[in-house]
C-alpha positions in Angstrom: 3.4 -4.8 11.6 3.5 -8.4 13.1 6.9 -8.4 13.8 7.3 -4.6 15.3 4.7 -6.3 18.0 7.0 -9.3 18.3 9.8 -6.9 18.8 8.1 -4.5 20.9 7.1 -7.5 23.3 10.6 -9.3 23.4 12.3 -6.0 23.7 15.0 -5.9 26.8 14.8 -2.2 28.0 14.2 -2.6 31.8 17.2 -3.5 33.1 17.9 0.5 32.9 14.1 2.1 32.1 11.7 1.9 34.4 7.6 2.0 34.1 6.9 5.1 34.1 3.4 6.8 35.6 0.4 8.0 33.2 -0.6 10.9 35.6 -3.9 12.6 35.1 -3.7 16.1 34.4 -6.3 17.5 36.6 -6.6 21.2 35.6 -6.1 20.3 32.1 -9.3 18.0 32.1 -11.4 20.4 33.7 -10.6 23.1 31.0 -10.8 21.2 28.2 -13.6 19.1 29.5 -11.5 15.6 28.8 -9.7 13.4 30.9 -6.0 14.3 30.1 -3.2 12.0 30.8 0.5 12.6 31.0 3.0 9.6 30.2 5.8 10.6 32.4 9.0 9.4 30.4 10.6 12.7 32.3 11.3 10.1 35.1 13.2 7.7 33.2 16.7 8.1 34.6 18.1 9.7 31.9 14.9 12.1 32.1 13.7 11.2 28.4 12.2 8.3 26.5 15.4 7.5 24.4 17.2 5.2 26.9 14.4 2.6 26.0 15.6 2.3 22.3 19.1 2.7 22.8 19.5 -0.2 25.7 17.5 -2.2 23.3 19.6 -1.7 20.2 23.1 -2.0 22.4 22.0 -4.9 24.6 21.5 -6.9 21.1 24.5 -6.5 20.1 27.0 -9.3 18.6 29.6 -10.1 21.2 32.4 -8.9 18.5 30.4 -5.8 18.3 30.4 -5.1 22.3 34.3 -5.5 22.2 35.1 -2.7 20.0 32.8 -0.7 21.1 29.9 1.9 19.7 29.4 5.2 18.7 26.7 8.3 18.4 26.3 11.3 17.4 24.0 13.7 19.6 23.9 16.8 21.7 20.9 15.8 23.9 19.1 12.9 25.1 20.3 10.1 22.7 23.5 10.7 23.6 22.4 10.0 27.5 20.9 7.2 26.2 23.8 5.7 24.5 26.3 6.8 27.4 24.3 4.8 29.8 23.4 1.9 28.4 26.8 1.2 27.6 27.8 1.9 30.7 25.5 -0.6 32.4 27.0 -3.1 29.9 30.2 -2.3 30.0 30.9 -1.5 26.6 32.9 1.2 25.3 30.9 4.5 24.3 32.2 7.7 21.4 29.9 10.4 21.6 30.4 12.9 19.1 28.6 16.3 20.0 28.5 19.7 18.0 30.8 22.3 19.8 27.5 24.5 20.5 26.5 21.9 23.1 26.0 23.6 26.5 28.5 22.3 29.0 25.0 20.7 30.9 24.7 18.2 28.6 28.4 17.4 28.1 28.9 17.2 32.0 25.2 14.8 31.5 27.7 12.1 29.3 30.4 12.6 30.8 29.0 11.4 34.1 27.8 7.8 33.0 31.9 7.4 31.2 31.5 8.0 28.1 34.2 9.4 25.6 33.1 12.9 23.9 34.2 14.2 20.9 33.6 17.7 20.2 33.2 18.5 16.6 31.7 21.3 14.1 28.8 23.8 14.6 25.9 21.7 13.7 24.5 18.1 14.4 24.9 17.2 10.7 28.6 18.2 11.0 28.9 16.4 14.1 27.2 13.4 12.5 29.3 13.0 9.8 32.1 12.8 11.7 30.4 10.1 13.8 30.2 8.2 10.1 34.2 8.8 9.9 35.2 7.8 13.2 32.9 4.5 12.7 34.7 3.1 10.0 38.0 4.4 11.0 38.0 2.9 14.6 35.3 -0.3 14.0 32.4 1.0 15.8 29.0 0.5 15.7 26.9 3.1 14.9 24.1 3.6 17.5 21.4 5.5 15.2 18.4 8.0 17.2 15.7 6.6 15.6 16.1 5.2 12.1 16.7 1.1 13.2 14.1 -1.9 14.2 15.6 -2.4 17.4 15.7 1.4 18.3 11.8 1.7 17.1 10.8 -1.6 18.9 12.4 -0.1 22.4 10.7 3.1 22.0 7.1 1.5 21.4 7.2 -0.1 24.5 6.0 3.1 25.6 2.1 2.7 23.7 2.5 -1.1 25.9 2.5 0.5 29.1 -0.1 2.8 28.2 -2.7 0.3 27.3 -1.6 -1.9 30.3 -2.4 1.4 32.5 -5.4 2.7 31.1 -7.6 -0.1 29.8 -10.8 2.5 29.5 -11.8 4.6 26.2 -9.4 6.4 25.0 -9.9 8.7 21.8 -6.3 10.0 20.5 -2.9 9.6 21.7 -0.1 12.9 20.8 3.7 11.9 20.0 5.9 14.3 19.7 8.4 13.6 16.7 11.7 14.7 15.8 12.8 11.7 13.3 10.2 9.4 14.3 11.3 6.8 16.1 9.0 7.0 18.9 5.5 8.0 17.2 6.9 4.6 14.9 6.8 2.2 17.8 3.9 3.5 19.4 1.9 3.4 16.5 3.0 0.2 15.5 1.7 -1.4 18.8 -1.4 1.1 19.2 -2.8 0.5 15.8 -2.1 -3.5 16.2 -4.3 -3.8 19.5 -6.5 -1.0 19.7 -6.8 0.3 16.0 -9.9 2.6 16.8 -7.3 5.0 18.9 -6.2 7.8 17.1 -2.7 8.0 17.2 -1.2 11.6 16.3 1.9 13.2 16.1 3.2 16.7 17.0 6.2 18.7 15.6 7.3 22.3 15.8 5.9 24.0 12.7 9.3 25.1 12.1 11.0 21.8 12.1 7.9 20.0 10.6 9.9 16.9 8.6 7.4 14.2 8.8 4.3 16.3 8.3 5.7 17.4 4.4 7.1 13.9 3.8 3.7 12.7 4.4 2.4 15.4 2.2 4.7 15.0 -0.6 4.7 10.9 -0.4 8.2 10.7 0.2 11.1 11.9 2.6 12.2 15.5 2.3 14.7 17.4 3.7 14.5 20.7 5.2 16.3 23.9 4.1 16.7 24.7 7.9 14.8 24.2 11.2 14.0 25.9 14.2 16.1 25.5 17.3 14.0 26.3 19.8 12.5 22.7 20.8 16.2 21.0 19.6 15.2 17.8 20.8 12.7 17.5 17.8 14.5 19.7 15.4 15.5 17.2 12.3 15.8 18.0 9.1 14.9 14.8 7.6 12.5 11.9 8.6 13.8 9.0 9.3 13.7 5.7 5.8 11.9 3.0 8.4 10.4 5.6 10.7 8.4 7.3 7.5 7.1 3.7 5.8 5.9 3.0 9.4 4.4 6.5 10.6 2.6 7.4 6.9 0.7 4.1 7.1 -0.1 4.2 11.0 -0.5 7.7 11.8 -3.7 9.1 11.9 -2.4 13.1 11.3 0.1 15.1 12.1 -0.1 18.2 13.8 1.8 21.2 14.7 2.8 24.0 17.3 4.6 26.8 17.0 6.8 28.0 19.6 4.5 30.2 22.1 2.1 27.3 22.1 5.1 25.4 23.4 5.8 27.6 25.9 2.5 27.4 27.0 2.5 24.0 27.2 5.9 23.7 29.3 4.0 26.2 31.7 0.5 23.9 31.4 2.5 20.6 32.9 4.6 22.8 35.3 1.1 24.2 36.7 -0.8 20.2 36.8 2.2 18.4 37.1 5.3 20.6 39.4 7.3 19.2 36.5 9.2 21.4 34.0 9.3 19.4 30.8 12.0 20.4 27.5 10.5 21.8 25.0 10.4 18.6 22.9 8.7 16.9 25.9 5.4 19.9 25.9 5.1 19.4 21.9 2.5 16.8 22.4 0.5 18.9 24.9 0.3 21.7 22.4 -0.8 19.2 20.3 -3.9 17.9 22.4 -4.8 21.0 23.5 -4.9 22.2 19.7 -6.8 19.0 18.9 -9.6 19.8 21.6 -10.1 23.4 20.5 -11.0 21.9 17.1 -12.9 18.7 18.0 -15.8 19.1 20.9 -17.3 16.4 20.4 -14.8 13.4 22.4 -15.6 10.1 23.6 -12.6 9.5 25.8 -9.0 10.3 27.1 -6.8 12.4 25.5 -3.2 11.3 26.2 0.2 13.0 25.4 3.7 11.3 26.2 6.0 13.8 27.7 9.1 12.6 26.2 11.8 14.4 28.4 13.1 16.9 30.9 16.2 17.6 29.9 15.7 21.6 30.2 18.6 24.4 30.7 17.9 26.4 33.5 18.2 29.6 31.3 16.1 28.7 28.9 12.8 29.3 31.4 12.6 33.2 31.2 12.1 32.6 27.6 9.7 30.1 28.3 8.0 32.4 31.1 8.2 35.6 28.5 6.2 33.1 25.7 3.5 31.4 27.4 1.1 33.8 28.1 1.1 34.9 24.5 0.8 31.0 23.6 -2.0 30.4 25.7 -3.8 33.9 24.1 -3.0 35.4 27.8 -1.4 38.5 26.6 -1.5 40.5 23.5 1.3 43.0 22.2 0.4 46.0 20.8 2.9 49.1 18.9 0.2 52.5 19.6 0.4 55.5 18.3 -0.8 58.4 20.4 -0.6 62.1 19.9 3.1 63.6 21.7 1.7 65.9 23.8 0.8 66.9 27.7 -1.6 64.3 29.1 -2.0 61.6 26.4 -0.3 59.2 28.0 -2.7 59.6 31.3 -5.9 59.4 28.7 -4.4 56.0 27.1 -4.1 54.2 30.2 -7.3 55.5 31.0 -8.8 53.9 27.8 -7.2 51.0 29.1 -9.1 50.7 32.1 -8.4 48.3 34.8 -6.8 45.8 32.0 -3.7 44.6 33.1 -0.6 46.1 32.1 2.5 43.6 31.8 4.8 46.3 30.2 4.8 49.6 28.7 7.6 50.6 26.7 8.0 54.4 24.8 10.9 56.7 24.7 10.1 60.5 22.7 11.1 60.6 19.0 9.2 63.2 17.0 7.3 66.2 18.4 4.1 65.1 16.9 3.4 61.5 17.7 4.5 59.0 20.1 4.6 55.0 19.5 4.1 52.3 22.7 5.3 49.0 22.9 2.7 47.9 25.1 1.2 44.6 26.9 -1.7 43.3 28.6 -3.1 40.4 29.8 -6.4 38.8 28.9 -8.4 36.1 29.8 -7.6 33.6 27.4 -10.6 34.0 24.6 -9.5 35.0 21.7 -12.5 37.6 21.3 -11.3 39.5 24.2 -8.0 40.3 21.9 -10.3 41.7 19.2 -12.6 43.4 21.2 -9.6 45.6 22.9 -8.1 46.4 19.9 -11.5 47.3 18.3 -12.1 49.5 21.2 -9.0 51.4 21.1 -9.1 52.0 16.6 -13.0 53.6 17.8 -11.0 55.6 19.9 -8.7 57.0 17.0 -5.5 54.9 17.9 -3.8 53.3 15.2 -2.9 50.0 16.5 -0.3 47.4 15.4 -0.8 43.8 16.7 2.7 42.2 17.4 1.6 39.3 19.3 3.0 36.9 16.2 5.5 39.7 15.3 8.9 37.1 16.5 11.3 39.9 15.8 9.3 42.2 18.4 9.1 39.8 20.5 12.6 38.3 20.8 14.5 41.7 20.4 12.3 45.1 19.8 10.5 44.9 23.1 14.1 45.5 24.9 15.3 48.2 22.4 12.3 50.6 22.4 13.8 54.1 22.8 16.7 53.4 19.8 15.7 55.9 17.1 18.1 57.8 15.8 17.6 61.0 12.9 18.5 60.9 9.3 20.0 57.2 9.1 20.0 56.4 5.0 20.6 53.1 3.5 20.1 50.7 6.4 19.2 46.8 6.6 18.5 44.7 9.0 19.0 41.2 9.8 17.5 38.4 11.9 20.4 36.0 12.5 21.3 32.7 14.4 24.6 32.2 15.5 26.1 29.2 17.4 27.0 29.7 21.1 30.4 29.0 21.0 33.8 31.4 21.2 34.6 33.6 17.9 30.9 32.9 16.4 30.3 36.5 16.3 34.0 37.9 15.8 33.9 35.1 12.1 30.8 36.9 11.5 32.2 40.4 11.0 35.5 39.3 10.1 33.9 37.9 7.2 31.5 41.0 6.4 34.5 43.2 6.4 34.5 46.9 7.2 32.6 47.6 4.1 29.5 48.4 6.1 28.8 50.5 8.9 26.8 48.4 12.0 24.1 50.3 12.8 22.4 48.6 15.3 23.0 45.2 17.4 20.8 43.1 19.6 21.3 39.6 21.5 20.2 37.6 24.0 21.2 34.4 25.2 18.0 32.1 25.5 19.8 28.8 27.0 19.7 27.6 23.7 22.8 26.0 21.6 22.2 29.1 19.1 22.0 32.7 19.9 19.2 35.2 18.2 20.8 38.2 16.9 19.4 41.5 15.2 21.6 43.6 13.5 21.7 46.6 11.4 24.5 47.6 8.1 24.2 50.7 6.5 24.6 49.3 2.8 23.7 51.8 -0.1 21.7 50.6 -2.7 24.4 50.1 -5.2 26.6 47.7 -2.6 23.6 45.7 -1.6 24.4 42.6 -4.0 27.3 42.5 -2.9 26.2 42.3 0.6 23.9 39.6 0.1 26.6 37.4 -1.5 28.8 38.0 1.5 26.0 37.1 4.0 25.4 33.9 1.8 29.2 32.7 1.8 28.7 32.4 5.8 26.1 30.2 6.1 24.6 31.7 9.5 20.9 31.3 8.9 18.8 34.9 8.7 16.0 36.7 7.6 16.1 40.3 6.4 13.4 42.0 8.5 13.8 45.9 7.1 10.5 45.8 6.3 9.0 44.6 9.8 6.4 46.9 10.9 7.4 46.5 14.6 11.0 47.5 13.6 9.5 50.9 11.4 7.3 51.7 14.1 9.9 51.2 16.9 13.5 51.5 15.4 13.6 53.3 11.8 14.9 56.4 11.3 12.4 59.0 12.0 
């Protein structure tokens, strides 16, 4: 650990990073009853923590190294990171970027000079080809997080934070994608103030370090969600794991309406919308709270970046309330006939209603999509739906239902009569031109669509739902064909929120 500190101390990240504030989180303390800080490495002029480690790794360079230049592969804040720091030294900079990336971040690199290569679907294809290039044209490989001098640069973060808040504190939250800034921090945390709790945070779908730590060695995820990208890595990194499994005291994680709420928790302290990957830490905390009363100082959470396409916020706006137990979705079925909608909303009292979706199916019962906001406690979510079974409602809770919630809420009113033999699909596709035309080209017209669904979420992927009408005897078939694509999916036939809402009545 010695010489991480060594390295943390000596390392040469403010000629382009700059101090950034540890702001007190004023709203957030009073509800939890803590005094919350925010490390602010949104105002880092890249708007993200990653320029510290790259500027450190670059700036070290050999002089033979400099002269021919580097290389990275990234599609977000590394890539910023890389672009600029070369830039201010006036070395030559390949960014290689999946084809997905939005035209935000491209325009971000392009800005400080650099030279992009767009390549593949994926950041594992685009890293690859990173590898290629490197030895084909004698560059150096700028790595995220997996590398000393990247690590050291990052920790200097935890520095700053015990230079700016010398009292009690009791657990600092990291979010982590491959580790490179939980290792640094942790490394200098642990080696000066051992009795803080130093914790990390990933998305429970992209969770990498949490089951390496579990299973005692790296592993590497079958897929990960997209949704906070900035942390979404499929493997932990080799140095990042030996440091974080010996220095970290647990490792936590949020799913994504908790995220949301926590991008809507700093805008509300704070005026400052943070990336998804820059909230993780705050779900973290707050989740860390809820389960421990009994705290003896600050709670602190590194907001790691900013980097945020504008689309993306009516996702974020649709998912927080639910994330902070704000609103509950409900599929209710009431009798179909004269007045039973005016008695429902009249069971529903003066509750708020944030939407109410039906559209007539059947002559004997009727099913609503609706929502309603609540307080916060998570009793008050039980108690209405308790209320409402006494009442002789049969009540589905979709409030965790992601299908629902991403696609059926908008296609309420889609039943159709005596459809046989139909599937239906969850899928991801990546936002680029022909994604979906490759997708049926490759299905064929073997199977009839039956139904369709997207919305684009700011993200480098698209969500789809989708519907084939396969009989029972193709349906092997159908499956190997949706394997040979390699589009990620789940088969949600069997969702209640779809029978309720969408099946064939």
């Amino acid at each position: 650990m010695i010489d991480y500190i060594r390295k943390i101390l000596d390392a040469r990240v403010y000629d382009v990073a700059v101090h950034t504030p540890l702001d007190p989180m004023i709203r957030m303390s009073q509800r939890l009853n803590s005094t919350v800080l925010l490390k602010r490495e949104d105002l880092q002029p890249i708007f993200s923590f990653k320029i510290r480690g790259a500027y450190n790794l670059i700036s070290r360079l050999s002089s033979e190294e400099k002269k021919s230049g580097v290389i990275c592969a990234s599609a977000g804040n590394h890539a910023q990171g890389v672009a600029l720091s070369s830039q201010k030294l006036g070395i030559k900079a390949v960014i290689v970027m999946p084809i997905t990336t939005p035209s935000i971040k491209i325009e971000a690199v392009q800005y400080f000079g650099a030279e992009i290569v767009l390549h593949g679907d994926t950041f594992d294809e685009a890293y690859s080809h990173a590898r290629k290039l490197e030895k084909e044209k004698g560059l150096k490989f700028i790595h995220p997080y997996d590398d000393p001098d990247v690590i050291a640069g990052q920790g200097t973060v935890g520095l700053e934070i015990l230079q700016q808040y010398p009292e009690p504190i009791e657990a600092i939250f990291i979010p982590i994608g491959g580790g490179g800034l939980a290792a640094g921090v942790a490394s200098y945390i642990k080696f000066l103030r051992p009795e803080i709790k130093v914790i990390g945070v990933e998305p429970s779908d992209a969770a990498s370090m949490k089951e390496a730590i579990s299973a005692g060695k790296r592993v590497i995820l079958d897929r990960v969600g997209l949704f906070a990208d900035g942390v979404a890595v499929r493997q932990a990194g080799e140095e990042t794991f030996n440091i974080c499994k010996e220095l970290l005291d647990d490792v936590l994680v949020a799913n994504t309406d908790e995220i949301c709420a926590a991008v809507k928790d700093i805008f509300e302290d704070m005026r400052v919308i943070a990336e998804p990957a820059g909230a993780l830490s705050l779900a973290g905390l707050k989740s860390y709270a809820n389960q421990n009363p009994n705290r003896t100082g600050a709670l602190i959470a590194i907001n790691s970046g900013a980097n945020m396409n504008f689309d993306r916020l009516r996702h974020v706006a649709e998912r927080a309330e639910i994330g902070e137990s704000r609103e509950i979705l409900l599929g209710v079925t009431i009798p179909e006939k004269t007045g039973s909608y005016l008695k429902f909303v009249q069971t529903l009292g003066n509750k708020i209603i944030t939407e109410f979706n039906y559209r007539y199916a059947t002559d004997k019962q009727a099913h609503v999509f609706v929502g309603l906001k609540l307080k916060g406690a998570h009793s008050e979510k039980e108690k209405v739906i308790s209320e409402l079974e006494s009442l002789g409602y049969q009540v589905l809770d979709i409030s965790a239902n992601e299908t629902a919630k991403i696609h059926i809420r908008y296609m309420v009113g889609g039943r159709v009569s005596e459809l046989r033999d139909e599937i239906i699909l969850r899928c991801e596709f990546p936002e680029r031109p022909g994604a979906l035309l490759k997708f049926l080209e490759s299905l064929g017209t073997n199977w009839n669509i039956t139904l369709f669904h997207y919305r684009n979420h700011g993200a480098d992927y698209g969500r789809v739902l989708v519907g084939f009408q396969v009989p029972s005897s193709d349906r092997e078939g159908f499956r190997e064909r949706l394997k040979s694509l390699g589009y990620p999916y789940e088969e949600e036939t069997d969702n209640p929120a779809y029978k309720m809402f969408l099946h064939s009545v």
